[in-house]
N, C-alpha and C positions, 0 to 999 in steps of 0.2 A: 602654167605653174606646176612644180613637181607636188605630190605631198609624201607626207610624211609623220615621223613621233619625233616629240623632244622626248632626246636622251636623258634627261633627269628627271623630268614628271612625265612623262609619255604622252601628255596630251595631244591630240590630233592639231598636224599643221600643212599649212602651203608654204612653200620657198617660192619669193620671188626674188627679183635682178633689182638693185637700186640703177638710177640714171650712172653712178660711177662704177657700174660693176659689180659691186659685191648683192651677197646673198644674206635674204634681210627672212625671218621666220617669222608667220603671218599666224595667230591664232584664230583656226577655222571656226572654233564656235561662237566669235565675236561679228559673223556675215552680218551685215547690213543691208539695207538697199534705202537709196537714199537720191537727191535728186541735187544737180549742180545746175544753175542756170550760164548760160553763156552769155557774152553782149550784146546779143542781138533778142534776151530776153526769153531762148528758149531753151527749158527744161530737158534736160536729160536724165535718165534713172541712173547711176551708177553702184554698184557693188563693192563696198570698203568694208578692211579690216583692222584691228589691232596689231600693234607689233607685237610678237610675243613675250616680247622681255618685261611688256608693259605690266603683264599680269602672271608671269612664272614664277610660283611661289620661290625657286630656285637658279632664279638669275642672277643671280651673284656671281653665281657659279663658271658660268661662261662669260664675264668681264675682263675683257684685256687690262691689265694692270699699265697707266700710264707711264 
């Protein structure tokens, strides 16, 4: 993952790839660590974040208009 600033609040972020390609902005100081089990019942730790539009005071801002 790249990182990076949002353009409109400058907050610290990561760019990651979605499964279709596009570039999705991750807010870095929503890190996590957290645990998913699989079917076989065993725990993995994984590292998840927020998307950052979730919480940018200024996402509006960059919404494509339908």
């Amino acid at each position: 993952m790249n990182e990076g600033r949002c353009s409109s609040c400058g907050a610290p972020l990561l760019w990651a790839v979605t499964e279709r390609g596009k570039h999705m902005p991750l807010s870095k100081q929503t890190e996590r660590r957290r645990f998913v089990v699989d079917e076989h019942g065993i725990a993995r730790s994984v590292v998840t974040y927020e998307a950052h539009w979730a919480d940018c005071p200024n996402a509006a801002l960059h919404r494509r208009s339908p």
